[in-house]
N, CA, C, O and CB atoms as a CASP TS submission, in Angstrom:
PFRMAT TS
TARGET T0000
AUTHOR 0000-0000-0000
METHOD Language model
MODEL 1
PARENT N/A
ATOM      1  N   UNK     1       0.819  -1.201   0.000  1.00  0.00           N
ATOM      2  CA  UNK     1       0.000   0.000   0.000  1.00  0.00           C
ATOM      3  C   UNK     1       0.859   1.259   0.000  1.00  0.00           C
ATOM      4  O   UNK     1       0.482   2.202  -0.696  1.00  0.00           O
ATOM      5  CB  UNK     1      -0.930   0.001   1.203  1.00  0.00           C
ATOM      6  N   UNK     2       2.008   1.368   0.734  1.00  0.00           N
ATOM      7  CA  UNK     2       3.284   2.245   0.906  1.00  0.00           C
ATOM      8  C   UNK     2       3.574   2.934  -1.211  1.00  0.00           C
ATOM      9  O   UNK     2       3.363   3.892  -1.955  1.00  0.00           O
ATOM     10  CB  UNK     2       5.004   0.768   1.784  1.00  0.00           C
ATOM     11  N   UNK     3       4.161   1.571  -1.172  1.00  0.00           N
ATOM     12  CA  UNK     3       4.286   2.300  -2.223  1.00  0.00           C
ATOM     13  C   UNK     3       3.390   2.642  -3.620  1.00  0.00           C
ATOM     14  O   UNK     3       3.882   3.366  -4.485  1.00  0.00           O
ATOM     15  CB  UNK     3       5.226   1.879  -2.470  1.00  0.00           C
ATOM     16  N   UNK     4       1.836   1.978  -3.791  1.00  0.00           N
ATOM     17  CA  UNK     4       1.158   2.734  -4.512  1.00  0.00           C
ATOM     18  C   UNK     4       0.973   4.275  -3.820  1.00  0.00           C
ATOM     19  O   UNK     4       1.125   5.271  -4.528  1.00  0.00           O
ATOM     20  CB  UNK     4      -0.080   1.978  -4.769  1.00  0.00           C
ATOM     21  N   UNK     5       0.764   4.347  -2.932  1.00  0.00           N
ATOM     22  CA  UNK     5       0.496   5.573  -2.259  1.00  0.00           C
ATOM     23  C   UNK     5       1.789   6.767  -2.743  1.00  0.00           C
ATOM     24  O   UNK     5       1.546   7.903  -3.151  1.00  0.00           O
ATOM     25  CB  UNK     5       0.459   5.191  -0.503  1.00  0.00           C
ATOM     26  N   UNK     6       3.082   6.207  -2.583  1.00  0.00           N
ATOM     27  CA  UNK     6       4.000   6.829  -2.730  1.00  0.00           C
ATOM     28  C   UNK     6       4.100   7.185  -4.428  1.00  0.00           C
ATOM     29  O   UNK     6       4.669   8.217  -4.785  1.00  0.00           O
ATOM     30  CB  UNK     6       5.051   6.091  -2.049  1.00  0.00           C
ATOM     31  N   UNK     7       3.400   6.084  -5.590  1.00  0.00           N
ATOM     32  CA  UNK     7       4.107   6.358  -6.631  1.00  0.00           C
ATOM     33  C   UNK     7       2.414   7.710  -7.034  1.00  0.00           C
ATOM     34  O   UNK     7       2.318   8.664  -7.806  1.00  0.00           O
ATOM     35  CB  UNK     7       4.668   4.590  -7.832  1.00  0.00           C
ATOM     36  N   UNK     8       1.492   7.121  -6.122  1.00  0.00           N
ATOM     37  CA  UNK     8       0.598   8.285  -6.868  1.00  0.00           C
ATOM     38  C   UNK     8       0.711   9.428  -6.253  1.00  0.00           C
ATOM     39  O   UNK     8       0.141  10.322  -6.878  1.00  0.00           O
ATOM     40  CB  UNK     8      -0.885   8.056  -6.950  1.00  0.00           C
ATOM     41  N   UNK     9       1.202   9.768  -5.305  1.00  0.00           N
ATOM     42  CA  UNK     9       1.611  11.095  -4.817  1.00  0.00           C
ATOM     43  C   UNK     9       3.027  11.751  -6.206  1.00  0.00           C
ATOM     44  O   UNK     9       3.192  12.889  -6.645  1.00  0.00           O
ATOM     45  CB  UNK     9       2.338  10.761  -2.849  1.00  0.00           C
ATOM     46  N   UNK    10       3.630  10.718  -6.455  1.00  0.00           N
ATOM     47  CA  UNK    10       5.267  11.209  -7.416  1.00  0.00           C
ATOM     48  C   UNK    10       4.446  11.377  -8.778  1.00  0.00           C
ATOM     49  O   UNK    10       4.843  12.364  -9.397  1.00  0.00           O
ATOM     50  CB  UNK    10       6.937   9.637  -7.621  1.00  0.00           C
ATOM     51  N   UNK    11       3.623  10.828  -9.286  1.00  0.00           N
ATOM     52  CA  UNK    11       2.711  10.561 -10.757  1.00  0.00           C
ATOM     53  C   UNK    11       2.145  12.019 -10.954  1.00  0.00           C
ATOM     54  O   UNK    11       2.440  12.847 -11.816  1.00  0.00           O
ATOM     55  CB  UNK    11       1.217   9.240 -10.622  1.00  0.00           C
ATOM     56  N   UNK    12       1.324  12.094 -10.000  1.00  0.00           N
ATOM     57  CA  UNK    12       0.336  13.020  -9.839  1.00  0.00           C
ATOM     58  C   UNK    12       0.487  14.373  -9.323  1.00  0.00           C
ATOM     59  O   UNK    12      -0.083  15.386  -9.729  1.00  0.00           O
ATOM     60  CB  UNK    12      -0.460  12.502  -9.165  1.00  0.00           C
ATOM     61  N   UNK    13       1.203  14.278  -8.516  1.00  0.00           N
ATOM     62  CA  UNK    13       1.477  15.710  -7.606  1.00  0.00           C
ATOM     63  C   UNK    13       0.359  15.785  -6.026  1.00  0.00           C
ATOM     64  O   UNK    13       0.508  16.670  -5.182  1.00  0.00           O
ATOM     65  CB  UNK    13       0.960  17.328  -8.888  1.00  0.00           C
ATOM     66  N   UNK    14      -0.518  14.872  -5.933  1.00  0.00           N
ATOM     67  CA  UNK    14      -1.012  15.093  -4.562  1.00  0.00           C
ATOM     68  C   UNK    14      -1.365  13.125  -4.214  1.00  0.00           C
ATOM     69  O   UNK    14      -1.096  12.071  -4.790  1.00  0.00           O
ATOM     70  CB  UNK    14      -2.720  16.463  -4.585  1.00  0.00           C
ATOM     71  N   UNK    15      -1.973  13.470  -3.157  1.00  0.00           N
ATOM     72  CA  UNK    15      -2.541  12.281  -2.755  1.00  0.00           C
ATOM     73  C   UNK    15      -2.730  12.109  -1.181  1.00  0.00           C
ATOM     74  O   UNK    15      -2.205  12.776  -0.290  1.00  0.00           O
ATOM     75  CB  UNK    15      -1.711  11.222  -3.304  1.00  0.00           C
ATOM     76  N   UNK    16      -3.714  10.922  -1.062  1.00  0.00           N
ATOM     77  CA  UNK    16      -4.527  10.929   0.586  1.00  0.00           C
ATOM     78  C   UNK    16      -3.831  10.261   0.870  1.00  0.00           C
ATOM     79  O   UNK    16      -3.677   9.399   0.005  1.00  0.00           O
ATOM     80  CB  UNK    16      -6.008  10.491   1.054  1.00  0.00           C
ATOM     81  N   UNK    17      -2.607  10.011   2.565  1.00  0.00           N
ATOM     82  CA  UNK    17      -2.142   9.162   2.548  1.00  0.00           C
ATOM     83  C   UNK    17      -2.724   8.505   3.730  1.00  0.00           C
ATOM     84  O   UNK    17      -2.284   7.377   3.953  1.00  0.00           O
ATOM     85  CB  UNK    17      -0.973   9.350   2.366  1.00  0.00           C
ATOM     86  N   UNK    18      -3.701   9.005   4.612  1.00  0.00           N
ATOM     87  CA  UNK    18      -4.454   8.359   5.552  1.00  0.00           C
ATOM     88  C   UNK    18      -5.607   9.379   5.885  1.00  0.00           C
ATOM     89  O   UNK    18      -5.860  10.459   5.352  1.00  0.00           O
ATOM     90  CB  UNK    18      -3.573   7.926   6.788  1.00  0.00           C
ATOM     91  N   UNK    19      -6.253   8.699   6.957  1.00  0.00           N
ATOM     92  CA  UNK    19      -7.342   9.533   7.523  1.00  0.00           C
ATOM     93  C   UNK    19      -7.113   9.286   9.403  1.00  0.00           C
ATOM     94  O   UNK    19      -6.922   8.253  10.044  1.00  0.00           O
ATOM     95  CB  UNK    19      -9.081   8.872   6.782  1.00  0.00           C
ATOM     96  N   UNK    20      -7.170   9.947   9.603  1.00  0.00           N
ATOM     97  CA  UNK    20      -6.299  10.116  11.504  1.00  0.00           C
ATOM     98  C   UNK    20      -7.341  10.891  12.212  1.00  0.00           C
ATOM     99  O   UNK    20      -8.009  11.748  11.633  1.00  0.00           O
ATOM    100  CB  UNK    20      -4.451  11.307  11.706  1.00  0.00           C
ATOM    101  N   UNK    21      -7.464  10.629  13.317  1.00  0.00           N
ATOM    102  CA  UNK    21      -8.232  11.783  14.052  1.00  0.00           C
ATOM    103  C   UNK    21      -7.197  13.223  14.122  1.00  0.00           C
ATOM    104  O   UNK    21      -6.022  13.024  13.814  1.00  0.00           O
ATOM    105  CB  UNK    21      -8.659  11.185  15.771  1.00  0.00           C
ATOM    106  N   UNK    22      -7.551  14.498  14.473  1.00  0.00           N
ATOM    107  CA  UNK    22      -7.037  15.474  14.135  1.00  0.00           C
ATOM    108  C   UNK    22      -5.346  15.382  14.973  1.00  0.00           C
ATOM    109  O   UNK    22      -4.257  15.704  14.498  1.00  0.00           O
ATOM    110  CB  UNK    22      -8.119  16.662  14.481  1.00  0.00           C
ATOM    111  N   UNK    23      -5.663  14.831  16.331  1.00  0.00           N
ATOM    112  CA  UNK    23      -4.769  14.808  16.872  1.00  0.00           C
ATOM    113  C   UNK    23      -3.408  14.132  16.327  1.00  0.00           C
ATOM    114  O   UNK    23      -2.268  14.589  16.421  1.00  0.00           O
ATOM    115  CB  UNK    23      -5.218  14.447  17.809  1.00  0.00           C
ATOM    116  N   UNK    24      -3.801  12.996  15.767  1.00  0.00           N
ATOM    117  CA  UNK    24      -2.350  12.393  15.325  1.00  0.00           C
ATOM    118  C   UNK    24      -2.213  13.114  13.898  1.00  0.00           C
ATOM    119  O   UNK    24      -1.137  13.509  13.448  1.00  0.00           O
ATOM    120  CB  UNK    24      -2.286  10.490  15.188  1.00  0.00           C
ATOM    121  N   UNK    25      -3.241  13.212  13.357  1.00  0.00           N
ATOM    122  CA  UNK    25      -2.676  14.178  12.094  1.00  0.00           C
ATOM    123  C   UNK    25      -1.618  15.332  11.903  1.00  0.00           C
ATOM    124  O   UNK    25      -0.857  15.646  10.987  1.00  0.00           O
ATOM    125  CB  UNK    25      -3.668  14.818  11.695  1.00  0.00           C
ATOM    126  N   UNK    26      -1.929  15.892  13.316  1.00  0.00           N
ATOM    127  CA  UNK    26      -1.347  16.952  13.285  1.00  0.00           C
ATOM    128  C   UNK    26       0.391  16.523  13.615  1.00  0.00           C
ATOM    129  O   UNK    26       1.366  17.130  13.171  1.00  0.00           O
ATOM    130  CB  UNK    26      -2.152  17.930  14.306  1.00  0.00           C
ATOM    131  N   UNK    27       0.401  15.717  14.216  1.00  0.00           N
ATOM    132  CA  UNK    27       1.497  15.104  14.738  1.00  0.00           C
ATOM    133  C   UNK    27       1.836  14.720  13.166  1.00  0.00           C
ATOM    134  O   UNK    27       2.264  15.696  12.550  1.00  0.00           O
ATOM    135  CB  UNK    27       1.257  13.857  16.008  1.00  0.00           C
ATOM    136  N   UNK    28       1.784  14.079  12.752  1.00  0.00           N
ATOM    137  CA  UNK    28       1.985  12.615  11.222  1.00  0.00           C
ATOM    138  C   UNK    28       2.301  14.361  10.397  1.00  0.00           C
ATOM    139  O   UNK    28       3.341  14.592   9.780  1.00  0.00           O
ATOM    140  CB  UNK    28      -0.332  11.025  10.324  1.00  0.00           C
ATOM    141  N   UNK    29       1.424  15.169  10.537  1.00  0.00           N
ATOM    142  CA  UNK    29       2.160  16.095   9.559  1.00  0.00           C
ATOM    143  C   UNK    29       3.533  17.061  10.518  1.00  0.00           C
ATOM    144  O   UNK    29       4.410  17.621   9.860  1.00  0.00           O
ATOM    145  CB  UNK    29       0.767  17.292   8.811  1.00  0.00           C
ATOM    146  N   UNK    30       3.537  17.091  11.116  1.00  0.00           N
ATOM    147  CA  UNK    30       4.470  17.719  12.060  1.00  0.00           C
ATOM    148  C   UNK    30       5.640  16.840  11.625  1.00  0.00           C
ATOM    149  O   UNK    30       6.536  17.356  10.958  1.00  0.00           O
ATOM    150  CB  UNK    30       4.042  17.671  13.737  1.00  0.00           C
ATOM    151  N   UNK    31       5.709  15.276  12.026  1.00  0.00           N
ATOM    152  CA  UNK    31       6.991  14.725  11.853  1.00  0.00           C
ATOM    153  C   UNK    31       7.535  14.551   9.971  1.00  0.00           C
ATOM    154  O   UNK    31       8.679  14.214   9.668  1.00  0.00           O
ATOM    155  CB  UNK    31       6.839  13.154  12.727  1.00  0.00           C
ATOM    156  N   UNK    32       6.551  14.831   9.040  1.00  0.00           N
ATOM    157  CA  UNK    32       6.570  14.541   7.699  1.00  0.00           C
ATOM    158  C   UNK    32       7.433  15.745   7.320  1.00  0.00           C
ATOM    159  O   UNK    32       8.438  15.570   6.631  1.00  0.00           O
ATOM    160  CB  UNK    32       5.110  14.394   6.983  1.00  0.00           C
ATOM    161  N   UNK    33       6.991  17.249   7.847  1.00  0.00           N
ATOM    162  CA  UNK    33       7.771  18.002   7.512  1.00  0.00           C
ATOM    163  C   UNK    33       9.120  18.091   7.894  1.00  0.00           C
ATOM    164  O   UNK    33       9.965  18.061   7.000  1.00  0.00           O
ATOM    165  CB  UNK    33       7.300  18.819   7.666  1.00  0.00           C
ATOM    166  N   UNK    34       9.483  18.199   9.111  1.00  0.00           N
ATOM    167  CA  UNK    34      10.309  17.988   9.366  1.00  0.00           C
ATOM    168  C   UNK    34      11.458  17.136   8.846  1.00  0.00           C
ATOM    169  O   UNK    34      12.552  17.639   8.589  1.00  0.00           O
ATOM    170  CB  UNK    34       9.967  17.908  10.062  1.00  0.00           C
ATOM    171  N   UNK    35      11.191  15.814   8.689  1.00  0.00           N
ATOM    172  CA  UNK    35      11.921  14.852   7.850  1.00  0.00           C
ATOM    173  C   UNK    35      12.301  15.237   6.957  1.00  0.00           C
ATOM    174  O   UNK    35      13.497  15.399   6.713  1.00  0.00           O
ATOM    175  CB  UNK    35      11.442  13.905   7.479  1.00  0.00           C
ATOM    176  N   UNK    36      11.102  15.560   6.019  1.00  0.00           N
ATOM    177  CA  UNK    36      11.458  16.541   4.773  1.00  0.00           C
ATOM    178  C   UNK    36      12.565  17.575   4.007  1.00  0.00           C
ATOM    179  O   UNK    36      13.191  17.590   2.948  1.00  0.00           O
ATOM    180  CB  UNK    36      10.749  17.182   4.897  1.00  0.00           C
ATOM    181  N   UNK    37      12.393  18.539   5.360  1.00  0.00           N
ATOM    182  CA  UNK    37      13.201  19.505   5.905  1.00  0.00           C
ATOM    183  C   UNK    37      14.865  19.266   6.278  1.00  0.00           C
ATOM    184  O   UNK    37      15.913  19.833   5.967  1.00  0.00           O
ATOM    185  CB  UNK    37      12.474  19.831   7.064  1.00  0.00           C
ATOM    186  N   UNK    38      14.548  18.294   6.981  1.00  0.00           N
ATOM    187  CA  UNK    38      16.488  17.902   7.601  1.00  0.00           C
ATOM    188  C   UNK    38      16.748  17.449   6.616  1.00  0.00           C
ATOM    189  O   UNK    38      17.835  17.850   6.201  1.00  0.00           O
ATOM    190  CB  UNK    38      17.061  16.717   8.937  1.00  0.00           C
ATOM    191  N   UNK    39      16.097  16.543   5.788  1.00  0.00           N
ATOM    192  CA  UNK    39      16.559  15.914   4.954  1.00  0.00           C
ATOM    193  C   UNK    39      16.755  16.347   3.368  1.00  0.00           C
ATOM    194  O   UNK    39      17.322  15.604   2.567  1.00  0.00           O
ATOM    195  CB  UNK    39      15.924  14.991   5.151  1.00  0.00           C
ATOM    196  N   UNK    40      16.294  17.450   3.068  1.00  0.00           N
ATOM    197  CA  UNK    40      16.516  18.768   1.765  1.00  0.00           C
ATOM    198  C   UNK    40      15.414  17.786   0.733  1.00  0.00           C
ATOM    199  O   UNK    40      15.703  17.380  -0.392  1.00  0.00           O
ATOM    200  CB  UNK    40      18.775  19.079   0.862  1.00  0.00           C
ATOM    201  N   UNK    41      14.129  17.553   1.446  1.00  0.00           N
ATOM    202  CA  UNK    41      13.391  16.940   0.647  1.00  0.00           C
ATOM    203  C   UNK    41      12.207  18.104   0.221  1.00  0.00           C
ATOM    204  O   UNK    41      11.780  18.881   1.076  1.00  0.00           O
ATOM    205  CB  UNK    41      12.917  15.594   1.347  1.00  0.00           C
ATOM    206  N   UNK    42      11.803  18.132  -0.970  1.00  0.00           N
ATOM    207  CA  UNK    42      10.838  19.241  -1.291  1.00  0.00           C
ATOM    208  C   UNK    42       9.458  18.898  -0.616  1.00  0.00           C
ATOM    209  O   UNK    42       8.694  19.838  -0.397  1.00  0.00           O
ATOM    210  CB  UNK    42      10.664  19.420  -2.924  1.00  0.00           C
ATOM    211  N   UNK    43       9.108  17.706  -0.293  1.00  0.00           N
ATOM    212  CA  UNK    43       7.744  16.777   0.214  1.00  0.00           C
ATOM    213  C   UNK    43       7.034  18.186   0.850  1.00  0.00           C
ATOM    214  O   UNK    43       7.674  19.077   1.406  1.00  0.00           O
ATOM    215  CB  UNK    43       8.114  15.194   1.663  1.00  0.00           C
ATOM    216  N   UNK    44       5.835  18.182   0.678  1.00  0.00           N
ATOM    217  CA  UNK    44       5.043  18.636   1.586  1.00  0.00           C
ATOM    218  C   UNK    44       3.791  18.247   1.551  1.00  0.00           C
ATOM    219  O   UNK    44       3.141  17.726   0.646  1.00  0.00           O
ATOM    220  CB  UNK    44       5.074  19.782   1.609  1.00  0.00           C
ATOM    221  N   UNK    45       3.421  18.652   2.986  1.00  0.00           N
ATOM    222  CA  UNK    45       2.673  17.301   3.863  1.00  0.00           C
ATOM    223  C   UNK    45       1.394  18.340   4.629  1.00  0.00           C
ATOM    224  O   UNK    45       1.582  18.896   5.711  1.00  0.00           O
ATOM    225  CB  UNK    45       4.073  16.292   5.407  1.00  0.00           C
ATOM    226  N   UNK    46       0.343  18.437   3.979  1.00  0.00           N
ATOM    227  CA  UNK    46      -0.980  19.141   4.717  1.00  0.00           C
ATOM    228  C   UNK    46      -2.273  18.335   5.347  1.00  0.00           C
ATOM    229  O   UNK    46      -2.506  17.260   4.794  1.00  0.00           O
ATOM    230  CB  UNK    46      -1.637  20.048   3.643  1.00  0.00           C
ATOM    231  N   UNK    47      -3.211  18.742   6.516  1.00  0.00           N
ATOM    232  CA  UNK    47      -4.135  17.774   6.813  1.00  0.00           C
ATOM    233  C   UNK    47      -5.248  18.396   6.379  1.00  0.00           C
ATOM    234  O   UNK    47      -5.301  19.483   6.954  1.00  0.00           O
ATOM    235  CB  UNK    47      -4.196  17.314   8.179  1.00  0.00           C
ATOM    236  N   UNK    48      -6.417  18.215   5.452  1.00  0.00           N
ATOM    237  CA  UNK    48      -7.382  18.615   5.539  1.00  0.00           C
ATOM    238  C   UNK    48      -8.843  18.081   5.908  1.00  0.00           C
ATOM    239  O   UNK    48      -8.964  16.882   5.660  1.00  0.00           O
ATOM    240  CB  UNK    48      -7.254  18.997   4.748  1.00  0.00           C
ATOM    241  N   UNK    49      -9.933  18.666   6.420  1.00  0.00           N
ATOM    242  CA  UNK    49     -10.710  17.831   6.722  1.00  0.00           C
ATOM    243  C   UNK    49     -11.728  17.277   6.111  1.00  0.00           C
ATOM    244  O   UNK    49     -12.325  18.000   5.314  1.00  0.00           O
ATOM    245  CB  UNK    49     -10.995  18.111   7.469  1.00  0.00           C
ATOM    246  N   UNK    50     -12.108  16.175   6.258  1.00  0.00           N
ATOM    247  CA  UNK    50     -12.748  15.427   5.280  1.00  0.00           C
ATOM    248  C   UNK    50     -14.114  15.506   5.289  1.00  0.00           C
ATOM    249  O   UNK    50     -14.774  14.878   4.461  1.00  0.00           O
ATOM    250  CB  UNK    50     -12.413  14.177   5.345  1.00  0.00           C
TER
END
């Protein structure tokens, strides 16, 4: 599931990669950027509600 998720986010330019209650979302996007970030990755990572 990892990596369809991953190749339709790279294909496409967006994609859902879960559904979380707000709380861990916010977290799951908190640690995504970051990673991102240290790591000189362009990724970016938003929660919206469904």
């Amino acid at each position: 599931a990892a990596t369809r998720i991953m190749l339709h986010v790279h294909n496409h330019g967006v994609g859902e990669c879960g559904v979380y209650t707000f709380e861990v979302a916010e977290t799951k996007v908190s640690q995504v950027m970051d990673f991102a970030r240290q790591n000189q990755h362009p990724l970016q990572c938003v929660m919206e509600k469904k």
